[in-house]
N, CA, C and O atoms as a MOPAC input file, in Angstrom:
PM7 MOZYME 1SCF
protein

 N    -58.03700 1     5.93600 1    -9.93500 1
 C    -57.53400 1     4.59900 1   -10.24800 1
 C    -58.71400 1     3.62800 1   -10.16300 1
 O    -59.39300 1     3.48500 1    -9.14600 1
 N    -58.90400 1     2.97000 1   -11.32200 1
 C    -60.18600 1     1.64000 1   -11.21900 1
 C    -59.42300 1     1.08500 1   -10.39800 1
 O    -58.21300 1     1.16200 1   -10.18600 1
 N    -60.50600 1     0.34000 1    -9.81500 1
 C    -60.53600 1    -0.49400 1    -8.11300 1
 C    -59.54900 1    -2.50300 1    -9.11400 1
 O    -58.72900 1    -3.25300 1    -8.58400 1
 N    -59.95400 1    -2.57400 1   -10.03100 1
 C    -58.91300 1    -3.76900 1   -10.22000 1
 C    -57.67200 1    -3.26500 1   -10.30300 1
 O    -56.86600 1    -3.92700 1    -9.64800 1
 N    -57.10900 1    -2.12300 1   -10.99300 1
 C    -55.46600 1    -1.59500 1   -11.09400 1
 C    -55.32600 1    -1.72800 1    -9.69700 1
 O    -54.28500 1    -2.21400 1    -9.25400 1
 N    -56.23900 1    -1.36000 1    -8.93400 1
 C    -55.69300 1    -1.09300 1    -6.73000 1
 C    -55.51200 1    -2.36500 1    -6.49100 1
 O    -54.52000 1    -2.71500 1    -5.85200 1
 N    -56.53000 1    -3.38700 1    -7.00900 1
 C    -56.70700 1    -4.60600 1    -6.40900 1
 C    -55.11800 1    -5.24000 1    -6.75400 1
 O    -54.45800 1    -5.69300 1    -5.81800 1
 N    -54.52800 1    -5.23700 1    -8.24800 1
 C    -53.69100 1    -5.49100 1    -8.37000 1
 C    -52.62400 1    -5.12400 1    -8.00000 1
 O    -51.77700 1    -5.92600 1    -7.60400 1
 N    -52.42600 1    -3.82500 1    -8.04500 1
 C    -51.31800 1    -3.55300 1    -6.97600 1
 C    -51.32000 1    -3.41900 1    -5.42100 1
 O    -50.58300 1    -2.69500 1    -4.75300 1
 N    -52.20000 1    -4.18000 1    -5.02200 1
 C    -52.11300 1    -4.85200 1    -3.57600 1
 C    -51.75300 1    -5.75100 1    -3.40400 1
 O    -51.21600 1    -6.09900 1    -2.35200 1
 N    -51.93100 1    -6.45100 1    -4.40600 1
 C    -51.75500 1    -7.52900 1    -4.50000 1
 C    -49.85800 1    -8.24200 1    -5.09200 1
 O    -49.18700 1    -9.23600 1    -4.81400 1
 N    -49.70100 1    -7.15200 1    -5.89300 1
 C    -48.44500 1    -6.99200 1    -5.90000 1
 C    -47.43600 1    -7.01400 1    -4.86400 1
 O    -46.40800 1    -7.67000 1    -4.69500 1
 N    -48.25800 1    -5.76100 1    -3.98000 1
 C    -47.46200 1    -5.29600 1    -2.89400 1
 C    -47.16000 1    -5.92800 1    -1.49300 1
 O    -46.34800 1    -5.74600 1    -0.58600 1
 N    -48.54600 1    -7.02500 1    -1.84900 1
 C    -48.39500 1    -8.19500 1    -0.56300 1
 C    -47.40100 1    -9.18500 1    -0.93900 1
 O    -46.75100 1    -9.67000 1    -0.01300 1
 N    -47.06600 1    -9.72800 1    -2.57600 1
 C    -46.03400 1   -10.43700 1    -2.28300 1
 C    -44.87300 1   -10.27600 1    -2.36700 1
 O    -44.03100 1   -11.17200 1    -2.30100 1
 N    -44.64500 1    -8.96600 1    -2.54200 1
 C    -43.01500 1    -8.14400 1    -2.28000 1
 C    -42.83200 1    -8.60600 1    -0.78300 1
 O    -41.99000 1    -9.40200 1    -0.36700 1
 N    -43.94500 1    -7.83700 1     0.04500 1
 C    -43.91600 1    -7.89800 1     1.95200 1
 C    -43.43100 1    -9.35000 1     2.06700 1
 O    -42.29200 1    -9.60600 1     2.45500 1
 N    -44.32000 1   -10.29400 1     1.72100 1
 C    -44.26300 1   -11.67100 1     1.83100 1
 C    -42.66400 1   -11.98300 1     1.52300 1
 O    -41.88000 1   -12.50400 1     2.31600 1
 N    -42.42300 1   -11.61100 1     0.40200 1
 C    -41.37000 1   -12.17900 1    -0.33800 1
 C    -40.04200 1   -11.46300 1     0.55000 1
 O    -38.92300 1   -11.95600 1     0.68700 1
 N    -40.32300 1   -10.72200 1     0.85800 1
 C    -39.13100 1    -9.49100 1     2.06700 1
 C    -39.35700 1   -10.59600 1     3.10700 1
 O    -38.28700 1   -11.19400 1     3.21800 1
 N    -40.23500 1   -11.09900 1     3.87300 1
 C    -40.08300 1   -11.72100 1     5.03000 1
 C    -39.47700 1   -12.69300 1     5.04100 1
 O    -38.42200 1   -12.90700 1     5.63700 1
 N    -40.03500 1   -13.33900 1     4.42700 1
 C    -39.48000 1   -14.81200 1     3.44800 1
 C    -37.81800 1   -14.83400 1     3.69100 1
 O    -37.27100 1   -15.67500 1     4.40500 1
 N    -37.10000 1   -13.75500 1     2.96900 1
 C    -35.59900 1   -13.75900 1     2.96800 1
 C    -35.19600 1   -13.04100 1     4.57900 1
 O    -34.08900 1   -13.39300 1     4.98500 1
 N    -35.77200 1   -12.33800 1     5.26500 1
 C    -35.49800 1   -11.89900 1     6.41800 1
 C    -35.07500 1   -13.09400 1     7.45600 1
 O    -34.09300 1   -13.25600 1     8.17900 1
 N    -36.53400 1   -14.03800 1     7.14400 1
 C    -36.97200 1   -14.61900 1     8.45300 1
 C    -35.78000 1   -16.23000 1     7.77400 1
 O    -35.50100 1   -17.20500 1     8.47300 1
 N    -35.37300 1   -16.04100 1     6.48300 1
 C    -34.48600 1   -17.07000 1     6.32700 1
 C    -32.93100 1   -16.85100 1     6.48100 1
 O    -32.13600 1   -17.77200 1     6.66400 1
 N    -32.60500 1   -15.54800 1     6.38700 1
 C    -31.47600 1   -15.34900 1     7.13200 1
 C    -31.28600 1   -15.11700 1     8.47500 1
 O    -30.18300 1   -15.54900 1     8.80900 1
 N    -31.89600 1   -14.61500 1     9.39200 1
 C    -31.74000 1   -14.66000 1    10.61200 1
 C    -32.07800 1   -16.38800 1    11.34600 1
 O    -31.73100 1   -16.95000 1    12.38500 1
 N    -32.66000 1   -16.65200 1    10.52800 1
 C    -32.72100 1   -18.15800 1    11.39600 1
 C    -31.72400 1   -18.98800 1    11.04000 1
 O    -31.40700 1   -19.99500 1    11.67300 1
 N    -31.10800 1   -18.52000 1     9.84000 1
 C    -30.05400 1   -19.69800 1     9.52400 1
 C    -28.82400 1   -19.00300 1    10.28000 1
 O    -27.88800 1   -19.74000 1    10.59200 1
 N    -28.76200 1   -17.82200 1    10.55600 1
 C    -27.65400 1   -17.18700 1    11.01100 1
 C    -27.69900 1   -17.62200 1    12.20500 1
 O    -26.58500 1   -17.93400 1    12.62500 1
 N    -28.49900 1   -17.76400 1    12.89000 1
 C    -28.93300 1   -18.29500 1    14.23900 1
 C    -28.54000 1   -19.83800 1    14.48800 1
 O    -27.77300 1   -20.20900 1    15.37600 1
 N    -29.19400 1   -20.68500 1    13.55600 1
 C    -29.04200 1   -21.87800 1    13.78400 1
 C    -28.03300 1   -22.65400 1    13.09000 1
 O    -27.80700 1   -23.69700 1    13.70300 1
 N    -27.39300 1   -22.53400 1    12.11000 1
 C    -26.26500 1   -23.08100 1    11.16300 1
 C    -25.00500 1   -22.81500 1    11.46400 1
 O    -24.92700 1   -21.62500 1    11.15900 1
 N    -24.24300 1   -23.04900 1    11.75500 1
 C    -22.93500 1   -22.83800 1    11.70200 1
 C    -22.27200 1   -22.54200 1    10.58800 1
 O    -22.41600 1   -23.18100 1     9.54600 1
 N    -21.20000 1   -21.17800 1    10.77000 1
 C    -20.64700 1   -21.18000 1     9.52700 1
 C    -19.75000 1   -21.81200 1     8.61500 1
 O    -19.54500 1   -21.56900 1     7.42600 1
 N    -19.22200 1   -22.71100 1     9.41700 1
 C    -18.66900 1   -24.04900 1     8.92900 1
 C    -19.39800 1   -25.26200 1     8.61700 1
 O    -19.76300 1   -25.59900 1     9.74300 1
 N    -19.75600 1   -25.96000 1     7.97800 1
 C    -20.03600 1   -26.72700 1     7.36000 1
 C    -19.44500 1   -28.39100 1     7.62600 1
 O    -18.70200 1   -28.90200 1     6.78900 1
 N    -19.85900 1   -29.12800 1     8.84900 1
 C    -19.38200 1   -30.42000 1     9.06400 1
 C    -19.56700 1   -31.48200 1     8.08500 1
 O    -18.74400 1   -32.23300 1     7.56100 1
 N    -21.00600 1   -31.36700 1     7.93500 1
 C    -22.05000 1   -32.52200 1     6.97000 1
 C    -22.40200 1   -31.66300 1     5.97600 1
 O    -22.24900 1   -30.44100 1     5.96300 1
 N    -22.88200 1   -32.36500 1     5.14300 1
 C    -23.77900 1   -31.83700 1     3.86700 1
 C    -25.42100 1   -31.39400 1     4.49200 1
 O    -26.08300 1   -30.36200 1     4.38300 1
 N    -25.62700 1   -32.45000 1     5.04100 1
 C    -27.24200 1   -32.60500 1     5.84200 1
 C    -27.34900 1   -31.84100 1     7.16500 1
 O    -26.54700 1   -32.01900 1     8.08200 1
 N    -28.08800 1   -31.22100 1     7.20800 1
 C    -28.44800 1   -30.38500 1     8.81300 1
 C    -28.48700 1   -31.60200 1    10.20400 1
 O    -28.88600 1   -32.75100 1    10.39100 1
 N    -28.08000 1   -30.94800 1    10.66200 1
 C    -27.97700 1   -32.07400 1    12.20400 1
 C    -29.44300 1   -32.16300 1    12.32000 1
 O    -30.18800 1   -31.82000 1    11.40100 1
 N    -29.92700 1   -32.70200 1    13.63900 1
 C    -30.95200 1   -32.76400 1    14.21500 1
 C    -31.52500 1   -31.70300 1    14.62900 1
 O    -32.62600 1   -31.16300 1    14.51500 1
 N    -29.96200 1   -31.40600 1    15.43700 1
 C    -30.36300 1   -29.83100 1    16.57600 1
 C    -30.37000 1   -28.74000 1    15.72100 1
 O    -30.89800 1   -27.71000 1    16.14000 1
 N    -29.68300 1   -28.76200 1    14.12400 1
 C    -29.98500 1   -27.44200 1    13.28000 1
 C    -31.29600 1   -27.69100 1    13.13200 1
 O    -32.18500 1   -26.87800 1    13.38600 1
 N    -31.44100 1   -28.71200 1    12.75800 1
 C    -33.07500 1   -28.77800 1    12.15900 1
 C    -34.10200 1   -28.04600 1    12.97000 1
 O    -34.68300 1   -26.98400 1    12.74700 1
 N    -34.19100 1   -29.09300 1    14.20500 1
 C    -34.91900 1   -28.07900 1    15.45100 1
 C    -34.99600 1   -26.85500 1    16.00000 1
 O    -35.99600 1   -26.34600 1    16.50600 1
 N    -33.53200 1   -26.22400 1    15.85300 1
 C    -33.26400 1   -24.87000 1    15.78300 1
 C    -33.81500 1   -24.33300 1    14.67100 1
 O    -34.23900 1   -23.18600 1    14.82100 1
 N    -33.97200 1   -24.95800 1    13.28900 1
 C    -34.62600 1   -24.32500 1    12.40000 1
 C    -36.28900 1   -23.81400 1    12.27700 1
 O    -36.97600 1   -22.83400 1    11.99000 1
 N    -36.37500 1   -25.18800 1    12.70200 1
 C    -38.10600 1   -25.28000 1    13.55000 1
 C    -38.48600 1   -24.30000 1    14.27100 1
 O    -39.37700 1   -23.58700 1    13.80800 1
 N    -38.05000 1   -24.05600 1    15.30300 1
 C    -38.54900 1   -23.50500 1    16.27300 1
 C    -38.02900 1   -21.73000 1    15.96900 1
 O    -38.81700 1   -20.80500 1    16.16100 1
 N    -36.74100 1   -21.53700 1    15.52800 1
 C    -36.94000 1   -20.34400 1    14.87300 1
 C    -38.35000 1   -19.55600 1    14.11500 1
 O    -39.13000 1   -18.62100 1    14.29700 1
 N    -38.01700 1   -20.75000 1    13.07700 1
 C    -39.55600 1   -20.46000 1    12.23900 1
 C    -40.89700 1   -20.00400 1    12.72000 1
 O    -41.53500 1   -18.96800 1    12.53600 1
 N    -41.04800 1   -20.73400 1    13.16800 1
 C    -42.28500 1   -20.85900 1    14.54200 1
 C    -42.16700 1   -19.32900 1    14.88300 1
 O    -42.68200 1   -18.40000 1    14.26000 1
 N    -41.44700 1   -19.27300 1    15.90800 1
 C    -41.21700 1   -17.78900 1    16.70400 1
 C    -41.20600 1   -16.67800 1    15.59600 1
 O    -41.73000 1   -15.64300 1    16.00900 1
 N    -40.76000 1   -16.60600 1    14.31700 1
 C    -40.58400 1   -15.30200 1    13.49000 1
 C    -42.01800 1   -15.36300 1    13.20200 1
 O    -42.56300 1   -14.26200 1    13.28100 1
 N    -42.89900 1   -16.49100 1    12.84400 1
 C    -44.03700 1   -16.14600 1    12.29800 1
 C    -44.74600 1   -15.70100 1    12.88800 1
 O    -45.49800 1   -14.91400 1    12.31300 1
 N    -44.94100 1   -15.92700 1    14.38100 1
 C    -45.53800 1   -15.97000 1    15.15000 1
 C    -45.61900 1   -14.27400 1    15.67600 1
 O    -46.64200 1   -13.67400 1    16.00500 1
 N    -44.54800 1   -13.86500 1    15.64500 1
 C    -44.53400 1   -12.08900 1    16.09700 1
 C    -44.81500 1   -11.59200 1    14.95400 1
 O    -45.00900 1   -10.39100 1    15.14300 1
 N    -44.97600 1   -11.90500 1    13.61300 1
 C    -45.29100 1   -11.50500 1    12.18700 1
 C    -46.63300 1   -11.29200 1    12.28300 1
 O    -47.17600 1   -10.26400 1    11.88000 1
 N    -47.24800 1   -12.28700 1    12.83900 1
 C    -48.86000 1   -12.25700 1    12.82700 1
 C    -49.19000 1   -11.64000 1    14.12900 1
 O    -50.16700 1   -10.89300 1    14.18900 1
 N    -48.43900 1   -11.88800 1    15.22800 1
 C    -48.62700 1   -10.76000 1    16.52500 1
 C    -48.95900 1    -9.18000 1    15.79600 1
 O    -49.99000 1    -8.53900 1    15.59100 1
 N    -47.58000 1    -8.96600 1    15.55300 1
 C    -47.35200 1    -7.65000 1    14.73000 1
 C    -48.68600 1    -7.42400 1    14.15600 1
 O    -49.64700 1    -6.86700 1    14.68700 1
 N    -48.59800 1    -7.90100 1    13.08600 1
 C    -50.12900 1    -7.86800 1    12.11900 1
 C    -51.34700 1    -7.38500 1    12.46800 1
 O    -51.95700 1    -6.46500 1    11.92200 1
 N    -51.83400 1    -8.34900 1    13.83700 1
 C    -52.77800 1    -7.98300 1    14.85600 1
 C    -52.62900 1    -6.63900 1    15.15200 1
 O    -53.26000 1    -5.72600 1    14.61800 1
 N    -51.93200 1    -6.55000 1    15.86000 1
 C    -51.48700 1    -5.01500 1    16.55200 1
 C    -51.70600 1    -3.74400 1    15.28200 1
 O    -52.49600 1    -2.80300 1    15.34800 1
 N    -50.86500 1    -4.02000 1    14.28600 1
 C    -50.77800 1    -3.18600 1    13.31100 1
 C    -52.67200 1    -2.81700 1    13.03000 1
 O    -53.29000 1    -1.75800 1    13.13600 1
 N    -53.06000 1    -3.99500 1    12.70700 1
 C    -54.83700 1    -3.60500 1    12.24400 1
 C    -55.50500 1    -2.92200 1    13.42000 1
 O    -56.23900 1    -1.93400 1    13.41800 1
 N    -55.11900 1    -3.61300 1    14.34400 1
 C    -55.84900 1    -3.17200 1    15.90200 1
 C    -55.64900 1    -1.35000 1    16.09200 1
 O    -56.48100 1    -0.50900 1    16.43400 1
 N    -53.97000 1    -1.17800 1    15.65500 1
 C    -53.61900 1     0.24700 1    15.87200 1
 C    -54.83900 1     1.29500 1    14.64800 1
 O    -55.34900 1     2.40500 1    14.80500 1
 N    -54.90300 1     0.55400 1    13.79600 1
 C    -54.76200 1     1.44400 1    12.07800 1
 C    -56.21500 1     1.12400 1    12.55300 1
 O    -56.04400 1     2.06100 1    13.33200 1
 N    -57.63900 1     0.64200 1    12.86400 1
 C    -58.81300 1     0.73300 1    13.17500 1
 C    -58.91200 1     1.58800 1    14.55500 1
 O    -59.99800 1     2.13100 1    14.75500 1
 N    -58.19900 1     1.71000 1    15.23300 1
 C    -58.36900 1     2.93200 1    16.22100 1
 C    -58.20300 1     4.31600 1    16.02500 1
 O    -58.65900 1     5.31200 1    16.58600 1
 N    -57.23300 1     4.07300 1    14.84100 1
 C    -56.81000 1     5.82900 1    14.47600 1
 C    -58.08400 1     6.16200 1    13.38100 1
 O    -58.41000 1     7.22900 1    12.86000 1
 N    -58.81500 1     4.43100 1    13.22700 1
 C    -59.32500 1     5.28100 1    11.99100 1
 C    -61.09900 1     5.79300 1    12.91600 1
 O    -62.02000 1     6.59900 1    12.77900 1
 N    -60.86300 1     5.18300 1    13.41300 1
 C    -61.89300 1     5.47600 1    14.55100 1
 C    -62.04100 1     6.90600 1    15.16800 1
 O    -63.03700 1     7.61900 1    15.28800 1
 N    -60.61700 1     7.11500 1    15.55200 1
 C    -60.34900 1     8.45800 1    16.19300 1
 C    -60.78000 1     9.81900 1    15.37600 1
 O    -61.39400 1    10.83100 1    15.71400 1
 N    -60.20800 1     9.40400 1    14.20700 1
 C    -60.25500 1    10.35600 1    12.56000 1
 C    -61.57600 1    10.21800 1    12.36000 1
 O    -61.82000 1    10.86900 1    11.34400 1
 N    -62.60400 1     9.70900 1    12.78400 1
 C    -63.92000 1     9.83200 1    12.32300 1
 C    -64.69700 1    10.45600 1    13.20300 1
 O    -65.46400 1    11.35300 1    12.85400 1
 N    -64.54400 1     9.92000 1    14.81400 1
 C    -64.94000 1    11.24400 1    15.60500 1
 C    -64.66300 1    12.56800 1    15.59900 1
 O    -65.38000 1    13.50200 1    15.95700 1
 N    -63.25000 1    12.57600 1    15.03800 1
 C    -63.15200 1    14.10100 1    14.84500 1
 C    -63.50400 1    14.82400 1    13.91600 1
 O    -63.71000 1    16.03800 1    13.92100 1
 N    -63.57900 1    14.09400 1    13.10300 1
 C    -64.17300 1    14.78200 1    11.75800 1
 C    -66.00700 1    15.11600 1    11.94500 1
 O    -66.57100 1    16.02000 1    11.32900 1
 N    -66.68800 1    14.19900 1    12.88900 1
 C    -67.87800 1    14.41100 1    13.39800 1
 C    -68.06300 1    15.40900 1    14.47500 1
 O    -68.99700 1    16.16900 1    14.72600 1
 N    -67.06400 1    15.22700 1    14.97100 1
 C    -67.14200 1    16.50900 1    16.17300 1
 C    -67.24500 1    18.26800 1    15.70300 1
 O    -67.92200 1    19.20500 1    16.12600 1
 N    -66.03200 1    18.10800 1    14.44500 1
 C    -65.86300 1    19.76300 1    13.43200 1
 C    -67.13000 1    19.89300 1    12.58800 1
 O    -67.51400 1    20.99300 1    12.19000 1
 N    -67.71700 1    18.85200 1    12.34400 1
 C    -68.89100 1    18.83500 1    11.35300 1
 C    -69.84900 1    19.37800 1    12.10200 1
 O    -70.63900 1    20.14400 1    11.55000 1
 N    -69.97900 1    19.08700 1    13.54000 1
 C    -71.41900 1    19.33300 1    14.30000 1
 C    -71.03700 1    21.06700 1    14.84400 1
 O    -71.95000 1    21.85100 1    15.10600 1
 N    -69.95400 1    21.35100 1    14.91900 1
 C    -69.25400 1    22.73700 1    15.44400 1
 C    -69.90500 1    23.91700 1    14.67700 1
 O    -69.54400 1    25.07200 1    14.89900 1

């Protein structure tokens, strides 16, 4: 595969992820913070803030996650290279 077809379908594939979170992190926060009844047309204060601070917190373990995820996937790839140096020198 030429390296622009990869580039592009990474690029693809990041805004599917994106676009998956996007609807995740907007239903659980509204499920969280909205009521399923409907008083006003306009969000209260305290939905709002509840909306806020939801937000906040989902992104926030998104990019935790993230960290972790690279942190994990550079150790294994680390691991996979000593070993492959270790059978090479055998």
């Amino acid at each position: 595969m030429d390296p622009l077809r990869a580039q592009q379908l990474a690029a693809e594939l990041e805004g599917e992820m994106m676009a998956d979170m996007y609807n995740r992190m907007t239903q659980a926060c509204h499920r969280k913070c909205v009521p399923p009844f409907y008083k006003e047309s306009e969000l209260s204060k305290g939905e709002c803030v509840c909306l806020d601070r939801c937000v906040a917190k989902y992104l926030e373990v998104h990019e935790r996650m993230g960290k972790k995820l690279t942190e994990l996937s550079l150790q294994d790839e680390e691991l996979l290279k000593r070993m492959q140096q270790g059978s090479g020198s055998a």
